[in-house]
C-alpha positions in Angstrom: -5.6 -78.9 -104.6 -6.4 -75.1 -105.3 -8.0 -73.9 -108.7 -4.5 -73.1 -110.2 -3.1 -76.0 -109.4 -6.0 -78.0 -111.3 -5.9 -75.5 -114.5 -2.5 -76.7 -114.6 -2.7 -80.1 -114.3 -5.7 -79.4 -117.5 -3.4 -77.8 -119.2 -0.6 -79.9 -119.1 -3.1 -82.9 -120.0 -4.1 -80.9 -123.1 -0.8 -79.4 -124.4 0.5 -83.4 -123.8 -2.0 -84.6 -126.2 -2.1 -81.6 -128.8 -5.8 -79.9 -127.8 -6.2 -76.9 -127.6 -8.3 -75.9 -124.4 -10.9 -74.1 -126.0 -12.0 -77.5 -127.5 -12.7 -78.6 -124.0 -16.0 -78.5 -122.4 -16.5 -79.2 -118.5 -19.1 -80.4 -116.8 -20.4 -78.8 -113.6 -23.2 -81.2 -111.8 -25.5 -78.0 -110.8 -26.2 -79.5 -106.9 -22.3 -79.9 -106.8 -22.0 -76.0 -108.1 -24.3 -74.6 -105.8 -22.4 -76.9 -102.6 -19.9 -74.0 -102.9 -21.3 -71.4 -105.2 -18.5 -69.2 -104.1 -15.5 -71.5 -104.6 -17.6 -72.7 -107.7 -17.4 -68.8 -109.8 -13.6 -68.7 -108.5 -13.1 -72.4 -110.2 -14.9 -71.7 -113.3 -13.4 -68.5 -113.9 -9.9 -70.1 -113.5 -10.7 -72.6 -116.1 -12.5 -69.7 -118.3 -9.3 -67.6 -118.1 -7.5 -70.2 -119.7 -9.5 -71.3 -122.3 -12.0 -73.6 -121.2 -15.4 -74.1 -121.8 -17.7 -75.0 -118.8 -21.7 -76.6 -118.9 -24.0 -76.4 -115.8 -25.4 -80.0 -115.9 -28.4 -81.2 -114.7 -30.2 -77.9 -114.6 -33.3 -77.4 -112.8 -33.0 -80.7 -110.6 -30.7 -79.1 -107.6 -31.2 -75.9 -105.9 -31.0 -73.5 -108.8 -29.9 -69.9 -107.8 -30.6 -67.7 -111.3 -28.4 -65.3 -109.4 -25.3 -67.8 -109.1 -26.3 -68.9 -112.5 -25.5 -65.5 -113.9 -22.3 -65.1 -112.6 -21.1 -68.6 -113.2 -21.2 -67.0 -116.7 -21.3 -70.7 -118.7 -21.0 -71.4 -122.2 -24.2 -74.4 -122.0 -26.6 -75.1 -119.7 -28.1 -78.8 -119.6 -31.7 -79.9 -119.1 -31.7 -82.7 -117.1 -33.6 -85.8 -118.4 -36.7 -85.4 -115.9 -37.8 -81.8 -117.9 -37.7 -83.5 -121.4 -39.9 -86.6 -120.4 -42.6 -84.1 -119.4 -42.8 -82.6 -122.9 -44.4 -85.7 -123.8 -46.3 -86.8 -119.9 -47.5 -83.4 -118.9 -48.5 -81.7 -121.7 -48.5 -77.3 -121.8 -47.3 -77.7 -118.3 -43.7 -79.2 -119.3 -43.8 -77.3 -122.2 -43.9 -74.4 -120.5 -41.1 -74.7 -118.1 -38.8 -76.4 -120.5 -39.4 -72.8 -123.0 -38.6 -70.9 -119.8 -35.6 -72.8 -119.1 -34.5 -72.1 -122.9 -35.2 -68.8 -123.0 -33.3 -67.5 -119.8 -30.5 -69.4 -121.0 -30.5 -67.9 -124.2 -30.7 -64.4 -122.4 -27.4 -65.2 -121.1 -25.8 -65.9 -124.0 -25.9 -69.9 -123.0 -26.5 -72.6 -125.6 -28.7 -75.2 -124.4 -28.6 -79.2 -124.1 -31.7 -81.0 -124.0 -30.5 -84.6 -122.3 -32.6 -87.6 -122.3 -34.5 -87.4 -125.8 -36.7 -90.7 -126.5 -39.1 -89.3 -128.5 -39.7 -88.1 -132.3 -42.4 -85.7 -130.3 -39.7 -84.7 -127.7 -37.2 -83.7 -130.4 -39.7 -81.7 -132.5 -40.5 -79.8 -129.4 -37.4 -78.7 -128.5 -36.7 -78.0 -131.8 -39.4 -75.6 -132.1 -39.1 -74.0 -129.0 -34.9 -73.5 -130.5 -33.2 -75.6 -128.2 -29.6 -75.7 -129.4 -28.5 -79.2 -128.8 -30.0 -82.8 -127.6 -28.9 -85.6 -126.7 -30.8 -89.1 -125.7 -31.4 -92.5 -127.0 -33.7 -91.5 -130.0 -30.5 -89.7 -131.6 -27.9 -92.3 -130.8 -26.9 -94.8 -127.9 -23.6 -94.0 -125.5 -20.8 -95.3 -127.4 -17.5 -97.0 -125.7 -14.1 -95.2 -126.7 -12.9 -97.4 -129.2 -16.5 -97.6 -130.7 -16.4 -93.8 -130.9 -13.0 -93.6 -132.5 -14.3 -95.9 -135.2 -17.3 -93.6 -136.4 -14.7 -90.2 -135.8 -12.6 -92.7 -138.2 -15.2 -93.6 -140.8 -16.7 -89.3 -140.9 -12.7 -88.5 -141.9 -13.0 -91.4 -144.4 -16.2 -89.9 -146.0 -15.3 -86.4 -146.1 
């Protein structure tokens, strides 16, 4: 299947159901990017020329090119889990590559997702160091589809 023929299989799937593509954020596993870097920038571009959003996931735990990483030109990059456990196990060191991994995203105009957060000390950290998202177990547990259309539901109800 080329790149166009998957944009319009997306957007056929999202027109169906009455989204509009710019709500959409896709995931990119960064050791399946950077399998075909190449092919990768021609696919995400496809996707980004038609409204889509795309996250490089995982970040830091594959083999990271900060040149590829430029030009795959996404709208979030994600911490993997294993950088935000070492805010609390190793101390200035984990600090200090999770900061660098949070500013040279924000240099390219990237927000940043901090997966994996346990901790009240991992989620102050990353607030202070401006991290613009986290996910993990301390903020809430995965939820099934219905159980997520229920709280979606019950936010409408209050507001």
């Amino acid at each position: 299947m080329t790149e166009t023929d998957l944009v319009a299989n997306m957007l056929k799937i999202v027109r169906e159901q009455g989204v509009r593509p710019e709500m959409i954020i896709f995931e990119i596993i960064e050791t399946v990017a950077m399998q075909d870097a190449p092919r990768t920038i021609e696919m995400i571009h496809a996707f980004q020329e038609n409204g889509f959003e795309i996250a490089i996931d995982d970040f830091g735990t594959g083999y990271s090119s900060l040149a590829y990483l430029q030009r795959f030109r996404a709208k979030q990059l994600k911490i993997d889990r294993f950088f935000t456990n070492r805010l609390d196990e190793n101390g200035q060191e984990g600090r200090a590559i999770v900061s660098a991994i949070i500013a040279l995203a924000h240099s390219l105009d990237m927000d940043v997702v901090a997966e994996g957060v346990k901790t009240g000390s991992q989620l102050d950290r990353l607030q202070d160091m401006m991290c613009d998202e986290m996910q993990g177990f301390l903020l809430a547990k995965p939820l099934s589809a219905d159980a997520f259309g229920t709280l979606l539901e019950a936010r409408e109800v209050s507001a």
